[in-house]
C-alpha positions in Angstrom: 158.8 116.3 83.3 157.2 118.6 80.7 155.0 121.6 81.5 152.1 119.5 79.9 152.8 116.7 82.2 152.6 118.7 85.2 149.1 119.9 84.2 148.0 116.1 83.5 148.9 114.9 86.8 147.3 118.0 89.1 144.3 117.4 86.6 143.9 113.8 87.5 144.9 114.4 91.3 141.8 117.3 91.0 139.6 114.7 89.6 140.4 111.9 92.6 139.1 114.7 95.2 135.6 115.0 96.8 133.6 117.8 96.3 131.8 117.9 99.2 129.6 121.2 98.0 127.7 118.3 95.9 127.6 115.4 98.5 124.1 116.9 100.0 122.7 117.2 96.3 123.8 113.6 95.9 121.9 112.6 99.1 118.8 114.3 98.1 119.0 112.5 94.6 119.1 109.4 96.2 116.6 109.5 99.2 114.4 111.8 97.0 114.0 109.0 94.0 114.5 106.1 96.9 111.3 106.9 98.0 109.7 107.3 94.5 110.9 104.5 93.4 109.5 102.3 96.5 106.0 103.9 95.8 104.7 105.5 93.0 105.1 102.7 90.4 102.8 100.6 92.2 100.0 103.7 92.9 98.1 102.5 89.9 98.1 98.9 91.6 97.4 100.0 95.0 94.5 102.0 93.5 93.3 99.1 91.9 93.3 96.7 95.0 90.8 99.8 96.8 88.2 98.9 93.8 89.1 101.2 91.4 88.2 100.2 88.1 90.6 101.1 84.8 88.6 104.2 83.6 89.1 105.7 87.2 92.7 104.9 87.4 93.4 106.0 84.1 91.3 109.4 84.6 93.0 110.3 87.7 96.4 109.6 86.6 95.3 111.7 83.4 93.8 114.8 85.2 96.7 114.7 87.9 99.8 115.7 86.5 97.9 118.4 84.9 98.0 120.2 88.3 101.7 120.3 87.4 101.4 123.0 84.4 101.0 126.1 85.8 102.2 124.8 89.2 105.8 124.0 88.2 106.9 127.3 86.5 104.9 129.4 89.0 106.8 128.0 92.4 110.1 127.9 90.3 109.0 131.6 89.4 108.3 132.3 93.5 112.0 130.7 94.1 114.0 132.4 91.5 112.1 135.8 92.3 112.8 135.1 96.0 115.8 133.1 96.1 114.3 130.6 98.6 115.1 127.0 96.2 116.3 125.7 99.2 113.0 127.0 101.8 110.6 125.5 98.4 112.3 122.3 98.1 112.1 121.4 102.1 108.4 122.3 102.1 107.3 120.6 99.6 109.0 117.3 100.0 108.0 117.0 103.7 104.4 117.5 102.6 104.8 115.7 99.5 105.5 112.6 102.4 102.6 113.3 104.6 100.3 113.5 101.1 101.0 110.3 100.2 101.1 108.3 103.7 97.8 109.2 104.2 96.1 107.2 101.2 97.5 103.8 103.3 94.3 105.0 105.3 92.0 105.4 102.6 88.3 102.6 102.6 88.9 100.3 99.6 85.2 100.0 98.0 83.4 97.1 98.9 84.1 94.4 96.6 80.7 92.8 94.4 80.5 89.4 95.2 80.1 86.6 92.5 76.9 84.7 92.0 76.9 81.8 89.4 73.2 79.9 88.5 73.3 76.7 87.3 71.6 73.0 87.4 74.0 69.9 88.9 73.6 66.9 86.5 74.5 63.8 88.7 75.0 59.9 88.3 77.0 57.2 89.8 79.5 57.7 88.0 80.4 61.3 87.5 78.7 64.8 87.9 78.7 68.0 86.3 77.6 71.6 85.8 75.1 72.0 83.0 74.8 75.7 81.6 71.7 76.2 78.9 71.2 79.4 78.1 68.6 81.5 75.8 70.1 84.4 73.5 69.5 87.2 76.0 67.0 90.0 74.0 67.5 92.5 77.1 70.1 93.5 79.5 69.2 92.9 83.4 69.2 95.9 85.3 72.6 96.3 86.8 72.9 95.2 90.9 76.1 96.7 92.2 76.1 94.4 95.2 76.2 91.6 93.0 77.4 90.2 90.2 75.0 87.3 88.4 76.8 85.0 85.6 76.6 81.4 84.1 79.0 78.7 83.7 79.7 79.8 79.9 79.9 83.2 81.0 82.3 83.2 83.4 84.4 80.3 81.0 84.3 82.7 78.3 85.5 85.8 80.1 88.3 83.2 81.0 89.5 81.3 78.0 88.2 84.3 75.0 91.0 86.7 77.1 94.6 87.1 75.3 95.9 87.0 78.9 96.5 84.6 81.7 93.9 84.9 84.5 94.8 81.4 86.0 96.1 82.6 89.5 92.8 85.4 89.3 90.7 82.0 89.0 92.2 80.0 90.9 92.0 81.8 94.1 88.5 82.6 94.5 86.6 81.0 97.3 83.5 79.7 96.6 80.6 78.0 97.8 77.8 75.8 96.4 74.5 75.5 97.5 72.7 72.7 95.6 69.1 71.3 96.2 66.7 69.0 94.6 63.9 69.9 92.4 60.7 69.7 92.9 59.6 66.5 90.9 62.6 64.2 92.7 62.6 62.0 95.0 65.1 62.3 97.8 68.9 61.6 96.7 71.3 60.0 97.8 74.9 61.7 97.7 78.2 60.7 97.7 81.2 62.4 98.3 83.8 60.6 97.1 87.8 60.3 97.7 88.8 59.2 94.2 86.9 58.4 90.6 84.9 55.9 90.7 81.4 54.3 91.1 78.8 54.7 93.4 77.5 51.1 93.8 76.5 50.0 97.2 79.6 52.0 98.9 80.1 55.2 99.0 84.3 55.8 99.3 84.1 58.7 101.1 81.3 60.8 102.9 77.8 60.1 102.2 74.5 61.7 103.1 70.7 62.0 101.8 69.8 65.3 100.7 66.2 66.1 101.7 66.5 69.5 100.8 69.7 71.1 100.5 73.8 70.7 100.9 76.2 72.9 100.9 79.9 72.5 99.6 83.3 74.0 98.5 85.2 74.5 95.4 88.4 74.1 95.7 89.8 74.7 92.1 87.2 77.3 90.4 90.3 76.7 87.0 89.8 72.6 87.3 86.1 73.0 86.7 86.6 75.9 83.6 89.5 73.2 82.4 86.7 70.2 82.4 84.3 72.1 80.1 82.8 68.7 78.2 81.4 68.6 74.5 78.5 71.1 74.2 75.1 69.9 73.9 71.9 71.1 72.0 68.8 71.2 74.6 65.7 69.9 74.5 62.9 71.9 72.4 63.7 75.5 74.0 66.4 75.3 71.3 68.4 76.1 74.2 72.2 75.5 74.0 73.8 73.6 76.9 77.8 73.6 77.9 78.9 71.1 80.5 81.7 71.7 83.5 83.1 68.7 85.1 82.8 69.0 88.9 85.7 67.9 91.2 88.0 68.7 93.5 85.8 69.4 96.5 85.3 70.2 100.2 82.7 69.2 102.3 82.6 69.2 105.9 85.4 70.4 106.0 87.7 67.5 104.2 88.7 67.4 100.9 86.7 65.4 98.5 87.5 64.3 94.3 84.2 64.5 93.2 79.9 64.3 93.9 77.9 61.1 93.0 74.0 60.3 93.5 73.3 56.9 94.0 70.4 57.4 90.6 70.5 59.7 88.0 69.2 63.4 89.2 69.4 67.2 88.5 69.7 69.9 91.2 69.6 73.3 91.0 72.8 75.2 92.7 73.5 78.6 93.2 77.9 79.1 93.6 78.3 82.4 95.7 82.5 83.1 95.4 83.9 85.7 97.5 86.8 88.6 95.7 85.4 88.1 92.0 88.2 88.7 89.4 87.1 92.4 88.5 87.2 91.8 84.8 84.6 89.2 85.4 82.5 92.5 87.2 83.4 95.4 85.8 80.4 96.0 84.9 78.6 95.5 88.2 81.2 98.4 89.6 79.4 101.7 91.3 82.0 104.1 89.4 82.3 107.5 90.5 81.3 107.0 94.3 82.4 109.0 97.5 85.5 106.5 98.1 86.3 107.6 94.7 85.8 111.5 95.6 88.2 110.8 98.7 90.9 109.4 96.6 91.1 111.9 93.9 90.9 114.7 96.9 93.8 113.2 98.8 95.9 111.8 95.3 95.1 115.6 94.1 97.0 117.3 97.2 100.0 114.5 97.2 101.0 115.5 93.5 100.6 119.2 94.1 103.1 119.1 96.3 105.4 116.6 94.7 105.4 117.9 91.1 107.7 121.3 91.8 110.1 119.6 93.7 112.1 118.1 90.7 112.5 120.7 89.0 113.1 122.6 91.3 115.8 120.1 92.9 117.6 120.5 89.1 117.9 123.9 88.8 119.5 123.8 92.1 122.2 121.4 90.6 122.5 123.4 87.7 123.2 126.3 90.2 126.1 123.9 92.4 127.7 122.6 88.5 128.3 126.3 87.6 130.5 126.3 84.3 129.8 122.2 84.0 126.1 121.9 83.5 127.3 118.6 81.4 128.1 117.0 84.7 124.1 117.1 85.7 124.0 113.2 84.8 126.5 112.4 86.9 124.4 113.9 90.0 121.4 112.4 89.0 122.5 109.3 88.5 122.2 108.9 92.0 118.6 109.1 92.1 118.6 106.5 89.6 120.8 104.6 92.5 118.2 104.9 94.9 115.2 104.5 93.0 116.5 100.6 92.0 117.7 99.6 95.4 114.6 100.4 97.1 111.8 99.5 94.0 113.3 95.8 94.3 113.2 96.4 98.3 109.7 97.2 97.9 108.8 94.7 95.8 110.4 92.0 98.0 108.2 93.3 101.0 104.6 93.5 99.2 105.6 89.9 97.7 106.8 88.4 101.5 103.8 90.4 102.8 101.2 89.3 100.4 98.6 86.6 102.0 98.7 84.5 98.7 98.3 85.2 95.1 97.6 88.7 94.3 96.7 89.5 97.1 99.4 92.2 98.0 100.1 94.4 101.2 101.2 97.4 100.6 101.7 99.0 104.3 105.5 98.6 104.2 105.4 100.4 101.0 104.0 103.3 102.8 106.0 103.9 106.2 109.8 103.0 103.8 108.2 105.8 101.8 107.4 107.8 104.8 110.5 107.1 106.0 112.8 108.1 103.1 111.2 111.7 102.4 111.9 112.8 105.8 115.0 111.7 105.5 115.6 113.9 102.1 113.8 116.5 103.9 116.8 116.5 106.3 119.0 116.6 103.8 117.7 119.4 101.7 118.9 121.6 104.5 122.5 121.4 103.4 122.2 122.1 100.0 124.8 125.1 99.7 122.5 127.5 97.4 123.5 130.7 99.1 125.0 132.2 95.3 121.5 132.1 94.2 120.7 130.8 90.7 121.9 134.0 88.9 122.5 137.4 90.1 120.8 139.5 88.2 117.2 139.7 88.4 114.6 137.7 86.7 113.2 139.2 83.4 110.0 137.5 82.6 109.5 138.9 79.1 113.0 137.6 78.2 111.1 133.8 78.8 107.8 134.9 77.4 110.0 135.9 74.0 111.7 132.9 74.1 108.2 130.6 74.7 106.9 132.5 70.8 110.0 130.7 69.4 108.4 128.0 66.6 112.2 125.6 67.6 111.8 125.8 70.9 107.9 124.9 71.0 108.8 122.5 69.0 111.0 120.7 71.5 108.6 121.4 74.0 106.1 119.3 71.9 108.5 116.8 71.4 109.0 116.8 75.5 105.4 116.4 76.1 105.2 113.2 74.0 107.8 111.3 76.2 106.2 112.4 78.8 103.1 110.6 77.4 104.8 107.6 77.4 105.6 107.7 81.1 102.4 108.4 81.4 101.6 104.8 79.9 104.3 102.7 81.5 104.5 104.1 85.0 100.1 104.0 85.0 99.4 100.8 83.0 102.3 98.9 82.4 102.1 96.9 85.6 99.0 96.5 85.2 99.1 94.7 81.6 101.9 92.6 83.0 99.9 91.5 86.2 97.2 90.4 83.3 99.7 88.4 81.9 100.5 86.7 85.1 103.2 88.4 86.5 104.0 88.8 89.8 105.2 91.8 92.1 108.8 89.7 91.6 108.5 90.8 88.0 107.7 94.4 88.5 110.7 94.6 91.0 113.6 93.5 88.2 111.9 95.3 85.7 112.1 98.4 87.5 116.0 97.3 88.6 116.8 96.7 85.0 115.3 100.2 84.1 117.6 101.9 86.4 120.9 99.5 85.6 120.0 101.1 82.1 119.5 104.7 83.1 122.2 105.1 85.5 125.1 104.5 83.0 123.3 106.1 80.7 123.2 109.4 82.8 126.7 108.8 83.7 127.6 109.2 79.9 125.3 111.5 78.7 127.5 114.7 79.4 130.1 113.2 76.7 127.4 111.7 73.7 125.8 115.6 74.3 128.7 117.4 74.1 129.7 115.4 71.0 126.8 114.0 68.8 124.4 116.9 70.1 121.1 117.2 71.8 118.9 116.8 68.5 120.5 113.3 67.5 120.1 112.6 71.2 116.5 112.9 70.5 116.2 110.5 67.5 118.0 107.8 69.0 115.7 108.2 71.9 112.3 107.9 69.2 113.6 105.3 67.8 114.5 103.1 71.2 110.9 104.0 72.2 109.0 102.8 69.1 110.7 99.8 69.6 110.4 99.5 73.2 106.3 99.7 73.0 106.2 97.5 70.0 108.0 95.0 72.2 105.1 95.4 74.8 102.6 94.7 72.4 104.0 91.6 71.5 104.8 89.9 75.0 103.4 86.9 76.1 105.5 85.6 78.7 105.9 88.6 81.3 109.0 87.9 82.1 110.2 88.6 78.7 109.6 92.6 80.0 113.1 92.5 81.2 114.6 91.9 77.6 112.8 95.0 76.6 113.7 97.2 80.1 117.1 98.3 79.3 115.9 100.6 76.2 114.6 102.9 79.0 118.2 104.1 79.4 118.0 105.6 76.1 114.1 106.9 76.1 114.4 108.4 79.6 118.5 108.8 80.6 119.8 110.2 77.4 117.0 112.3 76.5 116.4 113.9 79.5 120.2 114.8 80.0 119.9 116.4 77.1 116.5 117.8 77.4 117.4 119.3 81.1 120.6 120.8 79.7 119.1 122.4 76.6 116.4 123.8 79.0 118.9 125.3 81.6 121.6 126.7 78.6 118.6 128.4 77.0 117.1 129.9 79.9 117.2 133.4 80.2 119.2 135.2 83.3 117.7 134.2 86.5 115.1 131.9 85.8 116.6 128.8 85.7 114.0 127.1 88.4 111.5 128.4 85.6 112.6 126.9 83.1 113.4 123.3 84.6 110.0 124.1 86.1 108.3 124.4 82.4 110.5 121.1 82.0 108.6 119.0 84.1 105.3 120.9 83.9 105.4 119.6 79.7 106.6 116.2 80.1 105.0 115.1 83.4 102.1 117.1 83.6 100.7 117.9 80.5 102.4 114.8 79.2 102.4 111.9 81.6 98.5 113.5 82.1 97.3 112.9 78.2 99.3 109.9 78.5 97.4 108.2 81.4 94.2 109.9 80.7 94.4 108.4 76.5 95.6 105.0 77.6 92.9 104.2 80.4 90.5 104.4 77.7 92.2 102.9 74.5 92.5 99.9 76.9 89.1 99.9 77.5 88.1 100.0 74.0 90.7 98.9 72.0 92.5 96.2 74.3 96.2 96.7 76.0 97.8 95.1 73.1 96.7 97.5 70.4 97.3 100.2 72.4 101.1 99.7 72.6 100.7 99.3 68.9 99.5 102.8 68.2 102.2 104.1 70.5 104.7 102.7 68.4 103.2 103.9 65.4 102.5 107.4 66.5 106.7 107.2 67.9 108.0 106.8 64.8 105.4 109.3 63.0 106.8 111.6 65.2 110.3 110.8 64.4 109.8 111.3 60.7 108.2 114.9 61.2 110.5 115.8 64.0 113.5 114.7 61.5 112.1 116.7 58.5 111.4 120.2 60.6 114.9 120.0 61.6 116.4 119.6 57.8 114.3 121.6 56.2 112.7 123.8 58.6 115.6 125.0 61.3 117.8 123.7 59.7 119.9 122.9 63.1 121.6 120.0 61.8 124.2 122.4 59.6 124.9 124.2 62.4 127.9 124.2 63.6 129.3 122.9 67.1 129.1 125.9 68.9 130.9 126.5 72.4 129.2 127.5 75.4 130.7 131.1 76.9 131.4 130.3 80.6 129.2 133.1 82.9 130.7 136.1 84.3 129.0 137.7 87.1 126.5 139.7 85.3 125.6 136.7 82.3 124.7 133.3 82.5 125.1 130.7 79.9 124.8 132.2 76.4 124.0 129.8 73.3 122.9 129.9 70.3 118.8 128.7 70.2 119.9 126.4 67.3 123.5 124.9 68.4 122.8 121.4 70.2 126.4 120.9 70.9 128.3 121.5 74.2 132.3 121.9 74.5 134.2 120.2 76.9 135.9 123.3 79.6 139.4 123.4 79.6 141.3 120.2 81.5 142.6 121.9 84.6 139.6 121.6 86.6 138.8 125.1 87.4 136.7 127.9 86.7 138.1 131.0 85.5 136.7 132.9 88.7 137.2 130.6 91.7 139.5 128.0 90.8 137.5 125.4 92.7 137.7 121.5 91.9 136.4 119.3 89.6 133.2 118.6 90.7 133.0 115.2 89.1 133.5 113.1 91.8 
C-alpha cells in the first residue's frame, strides 16, 4: 500500500469519528430553531386572531426588528470585549422564552359584531332578501361596536374579492329578527322541510307572526350564492338586489326555507356573531390599549431574541477553527428542528382548532416554552473557553472596514433579503389563509422550506469554495424574483408547495455564504460583531422595512401586486448588483484566492474582493492541534 493510500484511509477513518466538541452546538441549532419554527411563523396569525387589523400587524413587525440594529453588534461587542458568548447566549435565550410565553395571556380585542338591514319579501311559494339601496352622498359616522351593512354590501365584499372567503362566510352565526310592517295584517308563516307550496299545509312548523320571530341562518354562503336577477325600484329610482333565503333553523330544528300563507314584506334585522374582519375593517378601534400591551410585550420578546443568532454563529465559527466552510453543516440542524416541529405545530393548532379558522394556539406556546429551556440547558456545554480570538478587539479596524463602498454594498444587498423575510414570514400566511388555506398548508410549506434549506446548507461549503460567494448571490436574486412572482400568481394555495423549495437557494445558499464572508472579513476579535451586524442588516433593518412596506402595499395596492413589485424590484437589483461588480469592483477577475489558516496572534486573512474559499488539506487536521475532522 502506497504512502498516498495510507493517508486516504486514516483520512476517511477521521471523517467516520464524532466530534463531540460540536455535538452541544448541534443541540442548540436544533432546539434553538425547534422552537422558532413551532412559533414565530404563525405570530402574525396569532396577532390577527387578538383583533389586530393588517396595518397594526404589519407596523409592529416593521418597527420590531429595528430594535435589532444597534442591539446585535452592541451585545456581540459586550461578548467579544468580555468573552462571555457562552454567559450572553444562556441569558438571552431563557428570556427570549419567558418573552414570548407571555403574549398566550394577552386580551384579544373585542370583536365588532355584524348587523345587516333588510326587508323579507314572502309568498307561498318562496321567500327572499330584498336589498334597495340609494347612492350614499355621506359617510355614517363610524360605531366601533358595530358594524351596519346591506345584503349587496356584504355580497360584494364577498364575490368582488380575488380570494376565497367561503369558509370566512360560511361559519358565521347569525340570527334574524323579522317583523311585519305597519300597514299588514297579521301573517301567517311557514317553516318548511323541503320546496314547495304553502296551500292549506304547512310541511313543517307553522306559526302566526303578530309581531315578531326570530330565526337562524345556517349557511350565510347559500344565501350570497342565491343572489336573483336585480331589480329597478319603484320611483325612489332605487336599485334592488334579491337573496334567496333557505337553509334555516327555527326552534331549534332545521328548516329548507320560510313561506307566508299571502304575499307580505317584513322588515329584518340579521345580527351575526365573529364578522369576517375584511367585511369590518373599517369599524376597527386601531391603535387601542390592547394594542399598546402587545407592542410592549412583542417589543421585549425580540430584544432578547434578536442577539442570540448571531451570537450562537460566531460561537460556531469559533468551535470550526480553520473550517469555517463547515458552518452549513452545523446549521443544518436548525433547519432539522425547525421542520419537525413547524409541521408538529401545525398538526396541534389544526387538531385543536374548534372548526374552521378558528385556531388554538396554546400548544404552540408551552412546546415553545418547552424547547427554549431546553436549549437553554444546552447552551451550557458549548466548549468556548479559547475565546473567539486572542488578541483583543480593535474597534477602528471594523469602523475602517464599515467606510468600504464593496462591503456596504453587500451589506445593502443583505438588507434586501432580509426584506423579503420580512414579507413571507409576516404576510405570507396570511395571503394564503385568504386564499383558503388551512393551518395543514402552512405546516408542508414550512417542511418543504426546510427539506430545501437543509441540503442546501449541507452543500453550501463546496458551491462557496468553488463558484464563490458573489455568484452565490445572483443565483439567490434570481430564485427569489421567481419565487415572489410565483406568489403573485397562485390561486390554489396549495400550489405554495411547488414554489417552497426555491427557499433553499434564497435563504440556505445565500446565507452560507453571506455568514462566511462576514466572519472571513471580520477583523481580529470581533467576530460576534460582525455576525452581530449580520443579523442586525438582514433581520432588523431588513425584515423591519420589509414588514413595515408590505403591511401597507397590501392595504393599498392588494397582496397580489405587491408580490409583483417584489419581483420586479429583485431582479432590478440583480442587474445593478451585477454591473457594480464588473465594472465597479471588479471582483469577478479576481482570482481564487486561499484563505491563510490562523496562527495564534491572526485570524483569518482575505482579500476584501476574493469570494472564493480553498478546501484545507485532506488529512483532517490543523496545523496546531491535529484534532479531527469536525464534519461529522
Amino acid at each position: 500500500m502506497t504512502d498516498e493510500s495510507v493517508r486516504e484511509v486514516a483520512f476517511q477513518s477521521k471523517k467516520c469519528q464524532i466530534n463531540y466538541k460540536l455535538l452541544p452546538l448541534k443541540g442548540f441549532y436544533f432546539t434553538f430553531y425547534a422552537g422558532f419554527g413551532t412559533l414565530v411563523p404563525f405570530i402574525a396569525l396569532f396577532l390577527h386572531s387578538c383583533g389586530l387589523t393588517k396595518r397594526e400587524v404589519g407596523i409592529i413587525h416593521g418597527v420590531m426588528p429595528f430594535v435589532g440594529i444597534l442591539l446585535n453588534p452592541a451585545v456581540g461587542a459586550v461578548a467579544d470585549r468580555w468573552h462571555v458568548h457562552k454567559q450572553a447566549i444562556m441569558v438571552c435565550t431563557f428570556l427570549t422564552g419567558v418573552c414570548f410565553f407571555s403574549m398566550l395571556f394577552l386580551p384579544a380585542r373585542p370583536r365588532t359584531s355584524l348587523t345587516v338591514t333588510s326587508q323579507l319579501h314572502c309568498n307561498a311559494s318562496t321567500s327572499f332578501f330584498r336589498d334597495c339601496r340609494l347612492p350614499r352622498l355621506a359617510s355614517k359616522p363610524v360605531n366601533y361596536h358595530t358594524c351596519e351593512v346591506t345584503w349587496s354590501e356584504f355580497a360584494d365584499s364577498h364575490h368582488n374579492s380575488t380570494y376565497k372567503k367561503d369558509q370566512n362566510v360560511s361559519d358565521l352565526e347569525c340570527e334574524a329578527s323579522c317583523w311585519k310592517m305597519p300597514s299588514f295584517q297579521d301573517v301567517a308563516l311557514c317553516f318548511a322541510d323541503g320546496p314547495g307550496h304553502f296551500v292549506g299545509h304547512c310541511g313543517g312548523e307553522e306559526c302566526i307572526l303578530h309581531s315578531s320571530v326570530v330565526f337562524r341562518l345556517l349557511d350565510v354562503q347559500h344565501i350570497i350564492n342565491g343572489e336573483k336577477a336585480a331589480a329597478v325600484g319603484n320611483q325612489k329610482n332605487e336599485f334592488c338586489r334579491d337573496f334567496d333565503l333557505t337553509m334555516l333553523e327555527f326552534k331549534g330544528e332545521q328548516r329548507w326555507q320560510l313561506l307566508c300563507d299571502k304575499s307580505a314584506t317584513l322588515a329584518c334585522s340579521t345580527s351575526c356573531r365573529n364578522p369576517p374582519p375584511e367585511l369590518c375593517q373599517f369599524h376597527v378601534k386601531e391603535f387601542d390599549a390592547i394594542y399598546g400591551l402587545v407592542f410592549f410585550i412583542y417589543l421585549l420578546a425580540n430584544m432578547t431574541f434578536t442577539p442570540i443568532m448571531g451570537l450562537a454563529d460566531a460561537a460556531a465559527f469559533s468551535l470550526l477553527g480553520d473550517e469555517p466552510f463547515k458552518y452549513g453543516k452545523q446549521r443544518q440542524w436548525g433547519t432539522v428542528g425547525f421542520a419537525v416541529f413547524a409541521i408538529a405545530s401545525t398538526f396541534s393548532m389544526d387538531r385543536l382548532a374548534a372548526k374552521g379558522q378558528h385556531i388554538n394556539f396554546s400548544a404552540t406556546f408551552y412546546i415553545f416554552a418547552a424547547l427554549y429551556c431546553i436549549a437553554t440547558a444546552v447552551a451550557y456545554f458549548l466548549d468556548l473557553s479559547s475565546g473567539h480570538g486572542r488578541r483583543a478587539p480593535r474597534f477602528r479596524d471594523f469602523l475602517a472596514l464599515m467606510t468600504d463602498l464593496q462591503v456596504l454594498v453587500f451589506l445593502f444587498v443583505v438588507i434586501y433579503f432580509g426584506m423579503s423575510i420580512g414579507v413571507v414570514q409576516t404576510f405570507l400566511f396570511w395571503y394564503l389563509q385568504d386564499l383558503g388555506a388551512t393551518p395543514l398548508v402552512f405546516g408542508f410549506d414550512l417542511v418543504v422550506n426546510s427539506l430545501a434549506e437543509a441540503p442546501m446548507l449541507f452543500i453550501s461549503g463546496d458551491i462557496i469554495r468553488r463558484v464563490g460567494a458573489v455568484p452565490c448571490i445572483y443565483i439567490a436574486l434570481v430564485a427569489l424574483s421567481v419565487r415572489m412572482l410565483g406568489y403573485s400568481l397562485l390561486v390554489n394555495p396549495w400550489v405554495v408547495l411547488v414554489i417552497a423549495p426555491l427557499h433553499g437557494l434564497t435563504f440556505g445558499l445565500l446565507w452560507a455564504a453571506a455568514s462566511t464572508h462576514a466572519n472571513m472579513i471580520a477583523p481580529p476579535g470581533l467576530s460576534a460583531t460582525m455576525q452581530g451586524l449580520l443579523y442586525g442588516m438582514h433581520f432588523a433593518v431588513g425584515k423591519g422595512l420589509g414588514s413595515l412596506a408590505t403591511g401597507f402595499l397590501f392595504d393599498h395596492v392588494g397582496e397580489r401586486f405587491t408580490f409583483q413589485v417584489y419581483s420586479m424590484s429583485t431582479a432590478g437589483l440583480l442587474v445593478v448588483y451585477l454591473f457594480l461588480n464588473v465594472f465597479v469592483f471588479k471582483s469577478h477577475k479576481i482570482r481564487s484566492k486561499s484563505v491563510r489558516r490562523p496562527s495564534k496572534e491572526q485570524p483569518y486573512s482575505v482579500d476584501k474582493q476574493s469570494d472564493h474559499l480553498e478546501e484545507p488539506e485532506r488529512d483532517g487536521t490543523s496545523a496546531e492541534d491535529g484534532r479531527q475532522d469536525p464534519s461529522t
